[in-house]
Every structure is written in C-alpha cells, then in structure tokens.
N, C-alpha and C positions, 0 to 999 in steps of 0.2 A: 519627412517620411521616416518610418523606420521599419523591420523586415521581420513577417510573421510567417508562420508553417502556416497555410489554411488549406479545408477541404472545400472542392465545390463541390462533389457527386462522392456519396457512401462507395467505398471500394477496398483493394487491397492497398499497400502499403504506399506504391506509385500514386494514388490520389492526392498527397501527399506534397504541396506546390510551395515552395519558397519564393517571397512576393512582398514586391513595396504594398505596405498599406499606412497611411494616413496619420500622422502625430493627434490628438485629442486632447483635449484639456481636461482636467478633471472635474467633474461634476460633486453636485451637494454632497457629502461623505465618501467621495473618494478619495483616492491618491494616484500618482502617477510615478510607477515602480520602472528603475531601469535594470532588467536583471541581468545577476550575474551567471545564476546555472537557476535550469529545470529539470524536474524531476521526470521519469519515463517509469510510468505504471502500465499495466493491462486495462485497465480501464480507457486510455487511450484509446486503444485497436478497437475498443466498445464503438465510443464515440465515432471511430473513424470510419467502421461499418454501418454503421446506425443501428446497431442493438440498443445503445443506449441512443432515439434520436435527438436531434437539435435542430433549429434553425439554419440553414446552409447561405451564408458560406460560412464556415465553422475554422475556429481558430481551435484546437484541442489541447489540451492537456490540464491539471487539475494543482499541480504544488511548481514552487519556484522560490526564490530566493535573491533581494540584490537591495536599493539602496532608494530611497524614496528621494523623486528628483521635482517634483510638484505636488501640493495641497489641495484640495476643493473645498469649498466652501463648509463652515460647520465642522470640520476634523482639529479637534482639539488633542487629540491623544498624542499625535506623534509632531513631528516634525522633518523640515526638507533635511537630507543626511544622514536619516535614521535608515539603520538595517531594519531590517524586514525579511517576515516570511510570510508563508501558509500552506499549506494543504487542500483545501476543496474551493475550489473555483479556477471554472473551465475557461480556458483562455490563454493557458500557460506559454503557448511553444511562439513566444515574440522579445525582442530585444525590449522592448518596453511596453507596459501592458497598464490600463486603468485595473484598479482593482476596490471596491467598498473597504473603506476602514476598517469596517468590525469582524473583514476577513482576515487579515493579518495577525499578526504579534510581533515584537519586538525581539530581535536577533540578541541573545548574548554576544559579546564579544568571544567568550572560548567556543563556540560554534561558527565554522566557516560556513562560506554560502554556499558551495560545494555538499558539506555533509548536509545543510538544513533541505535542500532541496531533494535530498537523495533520502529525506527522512520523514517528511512532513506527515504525507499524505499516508505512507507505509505505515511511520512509527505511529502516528494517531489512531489509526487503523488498530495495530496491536496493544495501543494502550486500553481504546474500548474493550476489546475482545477480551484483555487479561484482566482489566480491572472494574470491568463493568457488566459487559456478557453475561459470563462467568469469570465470576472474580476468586484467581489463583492462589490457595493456601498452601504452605510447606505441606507439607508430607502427599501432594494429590500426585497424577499423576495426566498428563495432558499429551494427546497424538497432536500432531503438526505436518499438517499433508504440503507436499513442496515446501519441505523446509530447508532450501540450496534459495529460497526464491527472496527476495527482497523484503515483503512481509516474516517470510519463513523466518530468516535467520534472527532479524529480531522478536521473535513470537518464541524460538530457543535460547536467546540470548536473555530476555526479562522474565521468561520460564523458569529459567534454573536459578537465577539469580533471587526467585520469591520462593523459593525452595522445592518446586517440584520437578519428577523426573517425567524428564520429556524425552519422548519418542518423536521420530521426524520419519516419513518418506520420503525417496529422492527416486533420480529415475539413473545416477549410475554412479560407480563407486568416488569419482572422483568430489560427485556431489554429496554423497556421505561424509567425504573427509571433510567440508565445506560446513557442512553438518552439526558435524563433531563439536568442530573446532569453535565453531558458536554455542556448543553449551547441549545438544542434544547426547543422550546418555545410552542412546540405543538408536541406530538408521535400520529404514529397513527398503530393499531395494524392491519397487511395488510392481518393476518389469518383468522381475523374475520370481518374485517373492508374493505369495499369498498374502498381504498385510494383515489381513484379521484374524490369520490363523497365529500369524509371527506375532500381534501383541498378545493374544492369549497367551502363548509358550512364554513370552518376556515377561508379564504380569502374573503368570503363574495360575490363569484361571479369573485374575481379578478385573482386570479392564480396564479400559481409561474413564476419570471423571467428564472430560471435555476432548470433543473433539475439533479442531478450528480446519477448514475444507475450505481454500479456494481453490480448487480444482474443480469443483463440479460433478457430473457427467459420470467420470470413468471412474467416480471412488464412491459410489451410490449407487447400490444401498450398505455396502460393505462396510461403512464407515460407522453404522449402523452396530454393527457385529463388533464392533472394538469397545463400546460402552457400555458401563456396569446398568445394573438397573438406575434408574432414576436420571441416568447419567445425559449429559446434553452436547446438543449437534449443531454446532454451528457453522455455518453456510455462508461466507463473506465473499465468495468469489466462482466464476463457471469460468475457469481457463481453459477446460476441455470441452466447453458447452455446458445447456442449463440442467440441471435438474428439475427431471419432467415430473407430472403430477403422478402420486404414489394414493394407495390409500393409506388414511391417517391412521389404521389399525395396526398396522405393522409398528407403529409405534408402544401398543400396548403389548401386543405379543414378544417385542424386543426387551421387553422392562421397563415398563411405562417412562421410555423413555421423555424427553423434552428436545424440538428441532426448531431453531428458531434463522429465520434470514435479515441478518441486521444491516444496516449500511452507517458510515460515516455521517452521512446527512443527518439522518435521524440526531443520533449522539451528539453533534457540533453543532445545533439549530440554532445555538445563540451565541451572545459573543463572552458570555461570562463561561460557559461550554468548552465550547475553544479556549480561552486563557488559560484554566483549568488544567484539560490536556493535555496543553502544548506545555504547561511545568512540569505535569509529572514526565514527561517526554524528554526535556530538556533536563532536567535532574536525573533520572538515569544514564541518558548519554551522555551528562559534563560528567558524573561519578563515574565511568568508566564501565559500567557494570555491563552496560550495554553499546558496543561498538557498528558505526557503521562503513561497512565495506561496499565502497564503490569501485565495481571491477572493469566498466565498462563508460567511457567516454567520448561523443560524437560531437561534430559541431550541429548546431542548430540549423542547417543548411541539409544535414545530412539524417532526419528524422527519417524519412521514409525507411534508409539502411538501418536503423537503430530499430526501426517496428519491424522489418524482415527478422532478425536477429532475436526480437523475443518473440515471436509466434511459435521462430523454428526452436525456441527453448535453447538457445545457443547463450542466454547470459546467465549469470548468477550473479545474488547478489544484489546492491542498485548501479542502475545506470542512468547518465545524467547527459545533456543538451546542454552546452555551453556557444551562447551570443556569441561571441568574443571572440571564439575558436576559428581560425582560419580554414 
C-alpha cells in the first residue's frame, strides 16, 4: 500500500482525504515514480471542485518530482534510479504514483526535487506563454497579472532576462517587493490602483505588447485597456473565476486587438514538446537567470491546509507537498 490525497465528492478544501491506496505495477510504457515533493498549483482547487471534471475518486494534482523505483514493459528511455519529473498529469498528490513514460523527463543533477516540482508545471507554463504565445523580444514591454504568484514570478524573472520591461500586478505592498525583487520594473497595486490607467501613465501613453492574465474575472476587460493596437491577451488562468462571453468587437474597437486562451495541454501534446520545453526551462533555471522560490512547505497529509491557504491568496511564490514530511 502506499498513501494518496484523493477526492471522493467535488467540494471545498475538507474533501480532501488522506488514504491507503493500493501499490500497482507498471503497465506498457509506464514507470513507477516514488516521489520526493509535489508541486501545488490552482489548477488543483479546479480539479477539486470539478471545474475542471474527472472520474471520482480523483487523486489530484498535475507536477511532481522523485526517483523511478519500477519499469513497465516497452520503456527504453529511462531506467530504475533515474530522477525524474513533470508537469501535466494528474495524479500527483501520492507517495508513489504510475505515470507514462513520455510524460516525464529526466532530472539534471544541479536541479533538486524540491525546486523541479515547485517548477514543472508553472515554469512550462511560462516558458509557452513567453516563447511561444507570444514570443518576448528585448525592447517589448509585457503586464504580468499576480505577478507575487508562482507563475508570476517566473513570467518576471524570464521577462527581464529576454530583455523586456515588465510590469506585474500584486494585491499588496509586501507582494510588490516579491515583485520587484524577481525582475518586475514597475508593480502596480490593482486593490488600490486603477491598473490601466497606471500602465498608461508608466508607458507614457504606449502600452503593453502582451498581456499574460491568470486571474480571470476581476482583470476583464481592463486588461484590455493596457494593450497597444495589435497588441495580444493572454488568458492562461481564472483564479478569480472565468471570464464570461464578451462580444468579439470590443476587440476591434480596442486596436484590433489579438485574445487568445491557451493551455499547457495544447503546447506539451507530444513528448518531443515536452523534452523541448522542459530544456529551455531547465537552462534558464541551471543559468541562474531565472530563480525559483519556494516559500511554502506542507506535508502531504496536510494538502487540504495548503488548498485553504491558496484560495485565501495567503502564499507566494511556489509551494510544495512533501511524502516524506512528518
């Protein structure tokens, strides 16, 4: 046996059951990962509402990180001993988990499990957004909504570092300096602060080329109002809830603007995809350019308090599920 989060009925954070479930062998192209830490996204609290639905009874969470302790049949790639990670596939929050071969990648050794986990699924995330999306050139200039947030800080962190001046929103000073301190050149506090009106005044009239919005809801259609003509809106996440149907005119009266809603899935659909992004990923975080900061640590026993904790917007940063942790 070994001991998984699972849900049995969509709810708040309490649905949330630590529980023997069942050792498994690995099947045709799997492996059988014994992890060290998992990653805690928004997308969980999806999954655990049934915004995003699943099959119940649901093990949730989507990145992880630890040490490949069985083969299945057909997996030539890796071997028993090998580090490992990933980013998209759900299943994360158990001491040991099956997972498909072609979902993984292979752990550098200057990458703990700690940071890959706390990186995978974020940092993939902002690798699309900045190098695919819309792909970031020196002199542009990019908003970053919750940029204190996991995504955020590295979406400022590989921002600056590809030479554009980034703007971030935060919701209070302490997460401005959090901000900053990752590479944002300008915060702007969106509690108190009119955001579209503040990057006009900071761009001087010019606006941002891209806008990246996992907030949703409360930064729409304003986010809108921050982009030059032509300029594009991307929509990777509703932490405040979805953004509801608009008419698509607005888009042309805004400066024929471009809105597009991507997901990781799309972008990672194969495993040459993945390999891909996870170096360029892995090559800015070994170079240093791009740091990640894990500010928050739960055991794995103790997810339900780690999902209270980011609803209430009480983390920054990444926060990680550690097996092992007493």
């Amino acid at each position: 046996m070994t001991k998984a989060v699972r849900v049995h009925q969509y709810g708040g954070p309490e649905v949330l059951t630590f529980e023997d479930v069942p050792d498994e062998a690995p099947g045709p192209g799997q492996v059988r990962l014994h992890q060290r830490a998992i990653g805690l996204n928004y997308i969980d609290v999806y999954q655990r509402t049934g915004l995003y639905p699943s099959n119940l009874p649901l093990v949730p969470g989507n990145e992880g990180a630890g040490d490949i302790v069985a083969l299945g049949p057909n997996v030539t790639e890796f071997k028993v001993g090998d580090r490992a990670a990933y980013g998209m596939a759900i299943g994360a929050y158990a001491q040991e988990r099956l997972i498909a071969a072609d979902r993984i990648v292979k752990l550098p050794d200057s990458i703990s499990y700690e940071t890959a986990a706390a990186m995978m699924l974020k940092g993939l995330t902002a690798q699309y957004l900045l190098r695919q999306t819309f792909r970031v050139e020196p002199g542009q200039t990019i908003l970053v909504h919750a940029a204190a947030g996991g995504v955020g800080l590295i979406l400022c962190q590989w921002g600056r570092a590809l030479g554009a001046t980034v703007i971030g929103t935060v919701g209070s000073q302490d997460k401005a300096k959090l901000a900053r301190d990752a590479g944002a050149h300008h915060t702007i506090l969106y509690r108190t602060e009119n955001f579209a009106a503040r990057v006009k005044e900071i761009t001087d009239g010019k606006l941002c080329d891209v806008v990246y919005d996992g907030v949703g809801k409360a930064t729409f259609p304003a986010s809108l109002d921050c982009l030059r003509p032509r300029g594009l809106f991307a929509s990777f996440g509703s932490s405040s809830g979805q953004v509801e149907a608009f008419n698509i005119n607005i888009l042309a009266s805004k400066g024929s603007l471009f809105a597009t809603r991507p997901t990781l899935a799309t972008y990672a659909s194969d495993r040459g995809a993945i390999a891909a992004m996870a170096g360029d990923l892995f090559e800015v975080v070994g170079s240093g350019k791009v740091k990640i900061a894990i500010n928050h640590r739960y055991p794995l026993a103790e997810a339900a308090k780690a999902h209270a904790a980011l609803e209430a917007r009480e983390t920054t940063g990444a926060t990680v599920l550690l097996p092992d942790m007493p």
